[in-house]
PLY file of the C-alpha trace (Angstrom):
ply
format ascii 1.0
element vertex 472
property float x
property float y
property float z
element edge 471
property int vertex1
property int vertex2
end_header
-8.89 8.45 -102.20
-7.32 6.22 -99.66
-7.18 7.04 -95.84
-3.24 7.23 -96.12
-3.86 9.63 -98.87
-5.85 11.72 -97.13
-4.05 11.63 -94.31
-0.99 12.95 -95.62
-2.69 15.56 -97.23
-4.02 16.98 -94.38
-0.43 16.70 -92.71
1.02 18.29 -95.09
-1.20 21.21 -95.25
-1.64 22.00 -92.21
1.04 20.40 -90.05
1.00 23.00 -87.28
-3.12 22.08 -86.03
-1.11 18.88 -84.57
2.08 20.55 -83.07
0.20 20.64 -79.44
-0.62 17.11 -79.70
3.15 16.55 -80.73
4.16 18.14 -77.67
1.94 16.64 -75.46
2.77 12.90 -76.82
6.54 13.95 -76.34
6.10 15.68 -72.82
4.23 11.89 -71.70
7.60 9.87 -73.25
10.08 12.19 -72.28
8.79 11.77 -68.71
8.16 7.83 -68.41
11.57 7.19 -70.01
13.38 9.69 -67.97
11.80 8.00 -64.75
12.37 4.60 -66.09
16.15 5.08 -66.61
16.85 6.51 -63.36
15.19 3.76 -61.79
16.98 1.04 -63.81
20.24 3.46 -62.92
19.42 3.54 -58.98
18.78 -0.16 -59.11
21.96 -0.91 -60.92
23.57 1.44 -58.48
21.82 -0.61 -55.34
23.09 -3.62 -56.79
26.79 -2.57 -57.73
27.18 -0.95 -53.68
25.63 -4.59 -52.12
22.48 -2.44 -50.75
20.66 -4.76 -48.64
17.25 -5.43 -50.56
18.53 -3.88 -53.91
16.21 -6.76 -56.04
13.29 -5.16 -54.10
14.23 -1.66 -54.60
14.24 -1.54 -58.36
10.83 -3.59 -57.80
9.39 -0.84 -56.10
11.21 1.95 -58.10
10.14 0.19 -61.37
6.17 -0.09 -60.25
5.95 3.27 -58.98
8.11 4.50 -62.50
4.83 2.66 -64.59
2.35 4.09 -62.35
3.15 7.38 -62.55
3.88 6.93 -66.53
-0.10 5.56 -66.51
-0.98 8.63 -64.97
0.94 10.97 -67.91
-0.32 8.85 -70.14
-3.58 8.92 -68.86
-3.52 12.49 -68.71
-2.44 12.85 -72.36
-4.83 10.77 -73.83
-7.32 12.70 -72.75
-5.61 15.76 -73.93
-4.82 14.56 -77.33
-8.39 12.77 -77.73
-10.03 16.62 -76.61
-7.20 17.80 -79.22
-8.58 16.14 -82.29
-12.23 16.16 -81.10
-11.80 20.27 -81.76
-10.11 19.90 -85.10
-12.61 17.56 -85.89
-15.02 20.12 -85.16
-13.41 22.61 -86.97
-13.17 20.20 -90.44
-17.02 19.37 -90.29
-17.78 21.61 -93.46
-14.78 19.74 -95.38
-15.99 16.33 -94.07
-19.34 17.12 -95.52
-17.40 17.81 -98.90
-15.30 14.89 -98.87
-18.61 12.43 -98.06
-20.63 14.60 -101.26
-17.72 13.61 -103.64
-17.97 9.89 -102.72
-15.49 9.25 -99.67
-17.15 7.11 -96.77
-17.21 7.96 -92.94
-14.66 5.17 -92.09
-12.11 6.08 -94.59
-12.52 9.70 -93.25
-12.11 8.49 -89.72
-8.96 6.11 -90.40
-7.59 8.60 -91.97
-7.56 10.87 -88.68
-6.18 8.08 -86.55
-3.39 7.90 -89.33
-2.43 11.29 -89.04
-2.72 9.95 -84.86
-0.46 7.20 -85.67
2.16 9.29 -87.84
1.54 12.30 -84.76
2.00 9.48 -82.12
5.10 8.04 -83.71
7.38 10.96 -83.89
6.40 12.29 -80.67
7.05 8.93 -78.75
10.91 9.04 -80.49
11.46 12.61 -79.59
9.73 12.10 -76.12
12.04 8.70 -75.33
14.98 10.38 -76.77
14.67 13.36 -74.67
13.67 10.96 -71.19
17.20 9.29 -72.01
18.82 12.85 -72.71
17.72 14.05 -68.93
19.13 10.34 -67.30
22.14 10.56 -68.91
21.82 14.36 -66.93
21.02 12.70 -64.11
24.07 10.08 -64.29
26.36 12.60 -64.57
25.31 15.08 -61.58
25.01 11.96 -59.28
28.83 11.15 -60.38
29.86 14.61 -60.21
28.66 14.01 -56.56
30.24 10.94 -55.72
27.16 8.99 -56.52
28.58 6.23 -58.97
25.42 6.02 -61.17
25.78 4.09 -64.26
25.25 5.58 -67.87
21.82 5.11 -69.32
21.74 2.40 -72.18
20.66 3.92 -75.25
18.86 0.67 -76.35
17.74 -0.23 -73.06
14.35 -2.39 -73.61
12.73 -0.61 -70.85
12.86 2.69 -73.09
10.22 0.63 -75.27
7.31 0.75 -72.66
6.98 5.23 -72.87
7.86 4.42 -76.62
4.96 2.21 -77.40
2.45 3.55 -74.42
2.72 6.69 -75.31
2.83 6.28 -79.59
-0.41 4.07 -78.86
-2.32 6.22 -76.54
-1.86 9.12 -79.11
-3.23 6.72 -82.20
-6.12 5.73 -79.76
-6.92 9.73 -78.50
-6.95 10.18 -82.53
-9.51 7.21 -83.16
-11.71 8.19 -80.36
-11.49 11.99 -81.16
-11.93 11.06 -84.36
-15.68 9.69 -83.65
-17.03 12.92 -85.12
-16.46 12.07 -88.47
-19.05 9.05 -88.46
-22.07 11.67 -87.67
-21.35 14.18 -90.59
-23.62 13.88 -93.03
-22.62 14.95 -97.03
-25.89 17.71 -96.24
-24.01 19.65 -94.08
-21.58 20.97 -96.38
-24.21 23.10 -97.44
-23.91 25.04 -93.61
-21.39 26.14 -91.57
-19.92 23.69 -88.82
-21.84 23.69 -85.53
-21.58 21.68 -82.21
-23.96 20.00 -80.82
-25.91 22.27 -78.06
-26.11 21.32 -74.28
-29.95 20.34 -74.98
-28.83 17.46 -77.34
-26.08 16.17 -75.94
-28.36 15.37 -72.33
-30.06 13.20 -75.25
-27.46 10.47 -75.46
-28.45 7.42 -73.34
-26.28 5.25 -73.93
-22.85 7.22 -73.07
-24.59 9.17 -70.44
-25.52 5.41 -69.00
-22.75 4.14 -69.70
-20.81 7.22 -67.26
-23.39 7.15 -64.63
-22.90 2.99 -64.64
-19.26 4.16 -64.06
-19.49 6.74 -61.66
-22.00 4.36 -59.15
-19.71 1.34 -59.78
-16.54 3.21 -58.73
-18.38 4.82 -55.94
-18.82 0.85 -54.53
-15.44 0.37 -55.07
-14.67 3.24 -53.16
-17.13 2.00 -50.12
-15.22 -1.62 -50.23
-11.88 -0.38 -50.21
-12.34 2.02 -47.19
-14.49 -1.00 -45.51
-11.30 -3.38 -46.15
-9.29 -0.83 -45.05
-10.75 -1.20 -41.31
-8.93 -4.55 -41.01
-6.01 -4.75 -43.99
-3.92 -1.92 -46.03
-4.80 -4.10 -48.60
-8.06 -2.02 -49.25
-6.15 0.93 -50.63
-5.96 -0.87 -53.72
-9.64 -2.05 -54.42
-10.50 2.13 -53.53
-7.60 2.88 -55.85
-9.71 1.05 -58.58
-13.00 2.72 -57.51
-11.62 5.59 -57.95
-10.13 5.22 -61.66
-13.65 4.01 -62.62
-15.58 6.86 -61.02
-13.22 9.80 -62.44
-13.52 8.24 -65.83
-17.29 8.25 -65.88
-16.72 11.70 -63.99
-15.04 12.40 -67.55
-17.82 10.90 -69.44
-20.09 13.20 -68.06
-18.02 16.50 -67.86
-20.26 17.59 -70.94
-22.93 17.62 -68.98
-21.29 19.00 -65.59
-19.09 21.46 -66.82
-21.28 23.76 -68.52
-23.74 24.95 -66.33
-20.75 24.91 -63.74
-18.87 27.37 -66.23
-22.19 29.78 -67.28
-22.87 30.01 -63.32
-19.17 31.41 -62.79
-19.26 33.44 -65.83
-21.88 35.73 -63.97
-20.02 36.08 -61.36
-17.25 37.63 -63.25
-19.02 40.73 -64.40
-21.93 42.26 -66.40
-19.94 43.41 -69.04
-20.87 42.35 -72.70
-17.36 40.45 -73.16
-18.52 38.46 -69.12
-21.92 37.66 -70.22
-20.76 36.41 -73.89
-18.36 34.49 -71.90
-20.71 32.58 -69.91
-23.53 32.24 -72.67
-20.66 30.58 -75.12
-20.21 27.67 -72.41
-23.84 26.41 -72.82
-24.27 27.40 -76.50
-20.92 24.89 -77.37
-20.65 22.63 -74.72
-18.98 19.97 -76.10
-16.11 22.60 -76.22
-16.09 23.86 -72.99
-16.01 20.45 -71.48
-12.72 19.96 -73.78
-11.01 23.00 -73.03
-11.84 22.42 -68.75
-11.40 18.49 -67.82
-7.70 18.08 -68.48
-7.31 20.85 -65.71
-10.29 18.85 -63.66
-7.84 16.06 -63.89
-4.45 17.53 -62.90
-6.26 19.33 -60.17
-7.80 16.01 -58.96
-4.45 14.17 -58.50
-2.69 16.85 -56.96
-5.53 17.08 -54.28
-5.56 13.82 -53.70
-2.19 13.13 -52.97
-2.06 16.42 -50.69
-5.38 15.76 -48.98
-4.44 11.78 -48.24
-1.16 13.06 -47.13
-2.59 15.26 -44.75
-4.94 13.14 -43.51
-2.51 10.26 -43.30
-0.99 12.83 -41.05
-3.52 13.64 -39.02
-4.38 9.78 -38.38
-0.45 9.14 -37.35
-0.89 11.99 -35.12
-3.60 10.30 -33.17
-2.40 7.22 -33.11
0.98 7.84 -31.51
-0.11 9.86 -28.85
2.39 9.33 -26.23
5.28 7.78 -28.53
8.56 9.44 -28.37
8.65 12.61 -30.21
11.67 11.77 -32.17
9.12 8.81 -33.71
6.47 11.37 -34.41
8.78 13.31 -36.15
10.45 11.59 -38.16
7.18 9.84 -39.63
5.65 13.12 -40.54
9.34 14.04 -42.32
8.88 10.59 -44.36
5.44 11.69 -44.95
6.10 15.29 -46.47
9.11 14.33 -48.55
6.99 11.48 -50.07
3.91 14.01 -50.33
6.73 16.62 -52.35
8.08 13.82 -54.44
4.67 12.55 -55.29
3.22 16.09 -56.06
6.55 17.03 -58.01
5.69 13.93 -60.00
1.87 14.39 -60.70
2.73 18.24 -61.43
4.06 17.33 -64.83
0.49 15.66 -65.73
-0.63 19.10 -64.51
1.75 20.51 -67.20
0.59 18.16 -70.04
-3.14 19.37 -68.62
-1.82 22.81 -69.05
-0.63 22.59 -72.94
-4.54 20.94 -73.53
-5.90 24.54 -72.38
-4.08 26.43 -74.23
-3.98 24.32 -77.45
-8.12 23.87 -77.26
-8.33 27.35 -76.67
-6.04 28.66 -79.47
-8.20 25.97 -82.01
-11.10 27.25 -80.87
-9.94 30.90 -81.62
-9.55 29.99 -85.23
-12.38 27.98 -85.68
-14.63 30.90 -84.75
-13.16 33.64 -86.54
-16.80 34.16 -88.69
-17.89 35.02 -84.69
-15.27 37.10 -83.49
-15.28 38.87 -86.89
-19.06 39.69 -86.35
-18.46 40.68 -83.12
-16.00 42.93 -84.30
-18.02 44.40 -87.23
-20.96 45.30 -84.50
-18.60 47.41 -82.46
-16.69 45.08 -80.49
-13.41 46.55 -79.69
-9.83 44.17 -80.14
-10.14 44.93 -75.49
-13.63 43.63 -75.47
-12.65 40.41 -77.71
-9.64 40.10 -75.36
-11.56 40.28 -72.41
-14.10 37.93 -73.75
-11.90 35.29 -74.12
-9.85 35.68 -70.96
-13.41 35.55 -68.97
-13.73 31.94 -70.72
-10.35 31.23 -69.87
-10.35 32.19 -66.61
-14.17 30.64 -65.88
-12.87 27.43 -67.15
-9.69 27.04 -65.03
-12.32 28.35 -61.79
-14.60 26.29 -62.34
-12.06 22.91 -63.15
-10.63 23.81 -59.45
-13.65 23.69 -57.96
-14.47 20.61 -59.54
-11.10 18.88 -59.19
-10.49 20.17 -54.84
-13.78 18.54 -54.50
-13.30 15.19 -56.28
-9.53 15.43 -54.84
-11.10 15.79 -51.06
-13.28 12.36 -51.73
-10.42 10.42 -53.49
-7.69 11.37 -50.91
-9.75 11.07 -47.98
-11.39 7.40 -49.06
-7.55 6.26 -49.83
-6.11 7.69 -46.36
-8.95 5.67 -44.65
-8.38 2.86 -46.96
-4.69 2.47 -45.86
-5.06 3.87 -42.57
-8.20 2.70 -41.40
-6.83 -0.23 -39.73
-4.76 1.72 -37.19
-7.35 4.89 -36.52
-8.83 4.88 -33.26
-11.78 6.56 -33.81
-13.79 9.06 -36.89
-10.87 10.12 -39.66
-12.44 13.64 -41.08
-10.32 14.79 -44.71
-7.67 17.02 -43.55
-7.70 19.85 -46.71
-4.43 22.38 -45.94
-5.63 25.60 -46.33
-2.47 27.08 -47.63
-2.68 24.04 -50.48
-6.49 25.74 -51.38
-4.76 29.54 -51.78
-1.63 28.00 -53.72
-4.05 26.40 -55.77
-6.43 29.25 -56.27
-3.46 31.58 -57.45
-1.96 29.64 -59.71
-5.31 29.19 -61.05
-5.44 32.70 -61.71
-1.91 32.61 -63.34
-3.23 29.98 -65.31
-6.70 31.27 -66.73
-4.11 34.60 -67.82
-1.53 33.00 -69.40
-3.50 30.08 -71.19
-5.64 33.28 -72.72
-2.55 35.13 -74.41
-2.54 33.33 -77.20
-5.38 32.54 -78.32
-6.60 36.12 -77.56
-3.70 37.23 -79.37
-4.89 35.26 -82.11
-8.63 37.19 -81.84
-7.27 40.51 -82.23
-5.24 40.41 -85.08
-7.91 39.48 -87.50
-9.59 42.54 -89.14
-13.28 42.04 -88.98
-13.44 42.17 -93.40
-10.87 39.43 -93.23
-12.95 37.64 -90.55
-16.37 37.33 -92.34
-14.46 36.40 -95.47
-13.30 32.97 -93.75
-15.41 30.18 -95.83
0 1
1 2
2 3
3 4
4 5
5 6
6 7
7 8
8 9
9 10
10 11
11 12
12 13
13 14
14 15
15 16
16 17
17 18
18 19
19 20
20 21
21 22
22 23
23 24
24 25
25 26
26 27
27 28
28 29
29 30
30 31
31 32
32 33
33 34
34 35
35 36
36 37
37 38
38 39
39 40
40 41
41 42
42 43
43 44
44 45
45 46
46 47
47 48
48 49
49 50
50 51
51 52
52 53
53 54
54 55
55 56
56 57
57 58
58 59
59 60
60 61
61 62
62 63
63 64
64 65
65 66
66 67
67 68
68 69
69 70
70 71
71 72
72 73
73 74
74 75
75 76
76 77
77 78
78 79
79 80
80 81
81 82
82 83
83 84
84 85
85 86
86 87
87 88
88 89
89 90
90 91
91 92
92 93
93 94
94 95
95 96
96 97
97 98
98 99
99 100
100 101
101 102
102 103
103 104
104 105
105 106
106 107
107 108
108 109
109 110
110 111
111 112
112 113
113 114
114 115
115 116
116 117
117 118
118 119
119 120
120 121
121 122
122 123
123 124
124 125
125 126
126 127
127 128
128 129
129 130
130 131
131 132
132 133
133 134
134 135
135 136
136 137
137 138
138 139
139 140
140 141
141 142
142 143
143 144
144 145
145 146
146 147
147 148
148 149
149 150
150 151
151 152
152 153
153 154
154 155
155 156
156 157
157 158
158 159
159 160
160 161
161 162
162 163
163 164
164 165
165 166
166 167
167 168
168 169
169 170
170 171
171 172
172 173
173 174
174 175
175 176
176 177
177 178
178 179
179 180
180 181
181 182
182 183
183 184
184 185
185 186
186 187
187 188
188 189
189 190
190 191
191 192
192 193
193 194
194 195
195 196
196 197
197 198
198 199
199 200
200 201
201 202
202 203
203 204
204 205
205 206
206 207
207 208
208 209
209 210
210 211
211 212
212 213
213 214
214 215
215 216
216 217
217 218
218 219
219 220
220 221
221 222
222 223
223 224
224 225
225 226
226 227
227 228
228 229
229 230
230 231
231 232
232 233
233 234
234 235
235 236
236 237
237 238
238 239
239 240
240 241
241 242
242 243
243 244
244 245
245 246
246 247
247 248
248 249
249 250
250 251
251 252
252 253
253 254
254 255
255 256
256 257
257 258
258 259
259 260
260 261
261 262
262 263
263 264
264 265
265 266
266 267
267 268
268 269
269 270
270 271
271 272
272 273
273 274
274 275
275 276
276 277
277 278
278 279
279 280
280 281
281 282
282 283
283 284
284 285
285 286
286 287
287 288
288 289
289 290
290 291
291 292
292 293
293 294
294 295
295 296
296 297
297 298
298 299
299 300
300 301
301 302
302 303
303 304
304 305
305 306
306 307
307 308
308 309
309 310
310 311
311 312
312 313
313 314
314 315
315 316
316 317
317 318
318 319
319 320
320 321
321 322
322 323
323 324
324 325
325 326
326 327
327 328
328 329
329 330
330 331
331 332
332 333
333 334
334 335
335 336
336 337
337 338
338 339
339 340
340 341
341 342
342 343
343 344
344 345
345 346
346 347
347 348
348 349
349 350
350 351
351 352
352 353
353 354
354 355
355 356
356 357
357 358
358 359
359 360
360 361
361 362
362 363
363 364
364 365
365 366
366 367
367 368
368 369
369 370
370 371
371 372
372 373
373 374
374 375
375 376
376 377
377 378
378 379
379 380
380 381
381 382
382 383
383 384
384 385
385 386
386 387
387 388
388 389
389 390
390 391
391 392
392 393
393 394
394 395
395 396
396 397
397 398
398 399
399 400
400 401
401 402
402 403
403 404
404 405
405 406
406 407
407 408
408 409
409 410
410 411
411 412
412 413
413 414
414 415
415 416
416 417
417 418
418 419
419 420
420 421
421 422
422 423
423 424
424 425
425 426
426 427
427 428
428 429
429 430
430 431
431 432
432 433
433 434
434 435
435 436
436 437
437 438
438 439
439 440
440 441
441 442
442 443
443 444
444 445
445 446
446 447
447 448
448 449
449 450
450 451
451 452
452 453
453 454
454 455
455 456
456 457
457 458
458 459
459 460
460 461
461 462
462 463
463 464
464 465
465 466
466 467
467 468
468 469
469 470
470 471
């Protein structure tokens, strides 16, 4: 059977175990064509009213427009690469079935990234299609308020860039996720499908080096840009770099981190049976945990370390203008806050791609351990005690990715302040961390852990245990 075949029969069967990564694909288009068009539109707009500079201000509109669409992207690759990791996970006893009755590894595996190509495909259309949808919005408030925007072409080649990034990045999250297949043996359709435990994955030297190679390189690059930043702005750009490489081997080793992070949270949320299952499930499937945790590390991460650099961009104008007219001062810090909000509104919808990843690895990880939760159930767990269960591993996840992604954000906003800044300080820059930022984010952590639990403990409770055990 070919890996088309195979692909579409898994497709067609069970279309909806791909609906999140559907979303998310479309979510990451939708939002770098949207941003695109209005920038072409503003530009157009600059051009058409003889702004002064208009050639430069599409430049800068257009660069910042890509950058931020790298950073959705980003965001959902690793979402949709955690995605079909799980469902991977989840297929290991059919793998095994597939490789007894003669199909090989790599026709299994191509056969996921088809179904990531197919997945990738329609969501880039809908995504670019909606983008244009919400520019052609845009047009027509700015008109309706004397703004003379232009209309949005509908073939505009600039739509092409979320269209392709994103349609790629999905096929790519699929191969990668996909990785699984290659270590499934035809003996292990004989047993039920089991992660690999926290003692075996510290095992693997090579992508453990290979993340701790990243992490220490980014960490230099982090060093040089702040040095360079003592004479030039230009260092903001080398510590920008640093910083990409560091959080991705951050990400190759959030298997490692995450865990023990989660189980020592999980004790602090109770001694209940449903608390201590809670924590105990974060080491015993850690591989899981890491999946269901980093894509709120990330959004975290970016929103701190816009607010903390903008703070402590702040805090260095402050000191340097002692003296200036206040009107200055004032108006610098206004710049700075509106460019802070803009920037945070902007990174919040990575947050929201982050967001869908919980919930989606949560829910798949519901139905992949149904045999479990039906046990549980036929031992005397009540459909409360399953529900609470599962919250506590929501709401230790999203605790513990805060904690993780304030912390990185701190180091990554403070090293690009003093990157940019360092030229004008006078004297020691410490990070300036907002307080009120820390208690925002800590409720809406809360609010997150709750409502990324509904439904997959929704899910839990409506399965009889008889039904449960019966699952093959």
């Amino acid at each position: 059977m070919s890996s088309r075949t195979l692909a579409r029969s898994e497709l067609a069967r069970r279309p909806g175990q791909h609906l999140p990564s559907l979303l998310v694909t479309a979510l990451g288009a939708a939002f770098g064509a949207a941003l695109l068009a209005v920038s072409s539109m503003i530009g157009d707009y600059a051009a058409t009213t003889a702004i002064g500079g208009s050639a430069g201000v599409e430049r800068m509109l257009t660069v910042l427009s890509i950058l931020f669409l790298g950073i959705a992207v980003f965001v959902a690759g690793v979402v949709t690469t955690n995605t079909f990791s799980t469902i991977i996970a989840g297929r290991v006893h059919e793998i095994a079935l597939a490789r007894v009755l003669g199909a090989s590894a790599r026709d299994l595996r191509r056969s996921v990234a088809t179904e990531g190509a197919v997945v990738g495909l329609l969501g880039s259309v809908l995504g670019v299609g909606v983008g244009w949808a919400v520019a052609a919005l845009v047009g027509v408030i700015g008109r309706a308020s004397g703004v003379a925007l232009p209309v949005p072409e509908v073939l505009d080649p600039v739509l092409a860039v979320p269209l392709v990034a994103s349609a790629l990045t999905t096929w790519l999250a699929s191969w990668l996720g996909g990785a699984r297949v290659l270590t499934v043996t035809p003996m292990q359709a004989l047993g039920s499908a089991e992660e690999a435990p926290y003692d075996r994955l510290s095992r693997r030297p090579v992508r453990t080096g290979l993340a701790v190679l990243a992490v220490a390189a980014g960490a230099v690059g982090l060093g040089a840009g702040v040095m360079m930043g003592q004479s030039s702005s230009s260092g903001v750009l080398v510590a920008f770099l640093g910083g990409v490489l560091s959080f991705i081997g951050v990400i190759g080793l959030s298997r490692l981190i995450i865990p023990p992070v989660l189980r020592v949270i999980g004790t602090l949320l109770g001694r209940g049976a449903p608390a201590r299952l809670g924590a105990a499930n974060a080491m015993r499937h850690p591989e899981r945990s890491a999946r269901s945790t980093v894509g709120i590390v990330i959004g975290v991460t970016l929103i701190t370390t816009f607010v903390v650099a903008a703070s402590t961009a702040r805090t260095v104008l402050f000191a340097t203008t002692a003296g200036a007219p206040e009107e200055y001062v004032e108006e610098a810090s206004r710049i700075i806050d509106n460019v802070t909000l803009v920037f945070a509104g902007l990174i919040g919808f990575a947050v929201v791609i982050a967001l869908v990843g919980l919930v989606n690895t949560l829910t798949l990880g519901v139905m992949q351990r149904r045999r479990e939760i039906g046990l549980l159930r036929a031992v005397g767990f009540t459909r409360g005690q399953v529900r609470r269960m599962i919250t506590a591993e929501s709401a230790q996840g999203a605790i513990a990715a805060t904690a993780i992604g304030v912390l990185l954000g701190v180091v990554y906003g403070w090293s690009g302040a003093l990157a940019l800044l360092g030229s004008v300080s006078s004297g020691a820059v410490w990070p300036t961390v907002p307080l009120a930022f820390v208690a925002a984010v800590v409720v809406v952590t809360a609010a997150v852990a709750l409502l990324a639990a509904l439904i997959p403990s929704r899910r839990a409770t409506r399965v009889t245990p008889v039904a449960a055990l019966a699952v093959d």
